[in-house]
LUMTORMAR-280461 format. One line per 10 residues: number of its first residue (from 1); for each residue z, y, x of C-alpha. Coordinates in nm, 4 decimals, decimal comma. Example, Ala and Ser with C-alpha at 12.3 -4.5 7.8 and 13.67 -1.06 7.14 Angstrom:
! residues 2
1) 0,7800 -0,4500 1,2300; 0,7140 -0,1060 1,3670 .
END
This chain:
! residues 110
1) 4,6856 -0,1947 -0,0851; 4,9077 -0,1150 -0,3594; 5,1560 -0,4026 -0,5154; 5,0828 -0,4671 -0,8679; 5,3570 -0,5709 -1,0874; 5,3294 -0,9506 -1,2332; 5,6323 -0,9629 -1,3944; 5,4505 -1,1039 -1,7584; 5,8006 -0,9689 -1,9387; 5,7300 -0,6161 -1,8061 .
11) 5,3944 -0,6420 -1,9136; 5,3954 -0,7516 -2,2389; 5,6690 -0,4924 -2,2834; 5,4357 -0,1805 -2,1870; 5,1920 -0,3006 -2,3901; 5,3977 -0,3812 -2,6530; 5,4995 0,0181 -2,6410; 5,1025 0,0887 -2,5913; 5,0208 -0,1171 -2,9045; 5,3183 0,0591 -3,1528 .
21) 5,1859 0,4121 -3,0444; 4,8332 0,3551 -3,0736; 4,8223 0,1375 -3,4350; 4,6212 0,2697 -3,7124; 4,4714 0,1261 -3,9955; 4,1338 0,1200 -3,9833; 3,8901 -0,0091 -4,2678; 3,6761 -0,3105 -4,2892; 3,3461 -0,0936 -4,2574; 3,4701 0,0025 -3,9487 .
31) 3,5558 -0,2502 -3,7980; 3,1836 -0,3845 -3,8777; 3,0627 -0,0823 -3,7352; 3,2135 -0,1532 -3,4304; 3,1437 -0,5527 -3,4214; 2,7411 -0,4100 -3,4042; 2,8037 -0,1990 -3,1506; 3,0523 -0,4466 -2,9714; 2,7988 -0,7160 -3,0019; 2,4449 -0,6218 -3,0600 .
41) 2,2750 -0,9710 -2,9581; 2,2801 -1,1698 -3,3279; 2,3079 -1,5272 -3,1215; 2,6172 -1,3313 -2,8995; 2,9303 -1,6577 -2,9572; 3,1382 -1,3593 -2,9974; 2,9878 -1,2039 -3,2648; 3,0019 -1,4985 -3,4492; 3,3633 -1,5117 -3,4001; 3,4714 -1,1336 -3,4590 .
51) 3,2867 -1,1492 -3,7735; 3,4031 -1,4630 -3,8939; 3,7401 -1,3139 -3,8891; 3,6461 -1,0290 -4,0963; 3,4835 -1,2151 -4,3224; 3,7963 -1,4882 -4,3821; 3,9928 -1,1178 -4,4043; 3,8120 -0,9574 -4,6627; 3,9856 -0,7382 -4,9097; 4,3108 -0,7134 -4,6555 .
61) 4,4841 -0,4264 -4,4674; 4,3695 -0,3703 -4,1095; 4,5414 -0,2671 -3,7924; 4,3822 -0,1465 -3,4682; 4,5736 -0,0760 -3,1791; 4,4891 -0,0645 -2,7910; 4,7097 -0,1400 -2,4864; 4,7536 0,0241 -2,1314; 4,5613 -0,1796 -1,9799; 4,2674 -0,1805 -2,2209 .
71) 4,2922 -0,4547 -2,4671; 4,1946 -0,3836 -2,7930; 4,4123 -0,5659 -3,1053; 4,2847 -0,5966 -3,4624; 4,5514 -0,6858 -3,6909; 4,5577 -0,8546 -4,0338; 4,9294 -0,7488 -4,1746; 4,8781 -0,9828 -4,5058; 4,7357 -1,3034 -4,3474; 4,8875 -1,2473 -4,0452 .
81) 4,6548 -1,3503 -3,7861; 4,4654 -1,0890 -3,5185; 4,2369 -1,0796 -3,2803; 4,2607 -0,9342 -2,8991; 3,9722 -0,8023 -2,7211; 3,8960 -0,6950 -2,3563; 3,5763 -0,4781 -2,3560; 3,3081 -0,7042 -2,1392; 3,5268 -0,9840 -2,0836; 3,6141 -1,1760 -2,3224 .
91) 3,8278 -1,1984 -2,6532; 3,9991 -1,4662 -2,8841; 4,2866 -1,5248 -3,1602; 4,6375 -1,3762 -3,1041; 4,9198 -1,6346 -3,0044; 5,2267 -1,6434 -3,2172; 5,4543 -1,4429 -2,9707; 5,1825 -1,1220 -3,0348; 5,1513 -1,1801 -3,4001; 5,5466 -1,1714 -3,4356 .
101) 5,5519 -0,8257 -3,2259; 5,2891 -0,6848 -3,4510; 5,3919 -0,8152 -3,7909; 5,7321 -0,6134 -3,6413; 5,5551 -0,2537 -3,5506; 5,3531 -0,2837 -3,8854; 5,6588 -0,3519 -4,0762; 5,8110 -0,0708 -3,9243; 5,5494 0,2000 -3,9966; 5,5908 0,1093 -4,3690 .
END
């Protein structure tokens, strides 16, 4: 059986890579389009979540980005506040540490 590295430091770095060569913006319709198709059952917690978020986002710039090991990040630059998502798992609000790494890729793109 293979060893798999759990060094969290190497980790966050290659995703941290993974996430600044993979960021786009993407528009709010989009990302709607995706929350349906993400979360087709209406009573889905979820759902209510991911589209809560838009909704407080409205009218703002957003960022999508995906790691190496298949976490998908939706960025707010001007609020700064994101979202991470792990297709059939689970998702939930990025943690300070994140935000700070993307507010610094998206800065640097500009």
């Amino acid at each position: 059986m293979p060893s798999v590295n759990l060094d969290i430091a190497h980790i966050n770095e290659e995703r941290r890579k993974a996430i600044a060569k993979s960021i786009k913006t993407i528009t709010i319709e989009e990302l709607r389009k995706q929350g349906e198709e993400l979360f087709p059952l209406l009573d889905n917690p979820w759902r209510e979540r991911y589209f809560q978020f838009l909704n407080e986002n409205a009218g703002s710039t957003f960022y999508q980005a995906r790691t190496n090991d298949r976490i998908e990040i939706f960025y707010c630059h001007a609020r700064g506040k994101g979202m991470w998502f792990l297709p059939g798992t689970g998702m939930g609000p990025l943690q300070p540490k994140g935000l700070n790494a993307l507010k610094e890729i998206v800065s640097n793109l500009h």
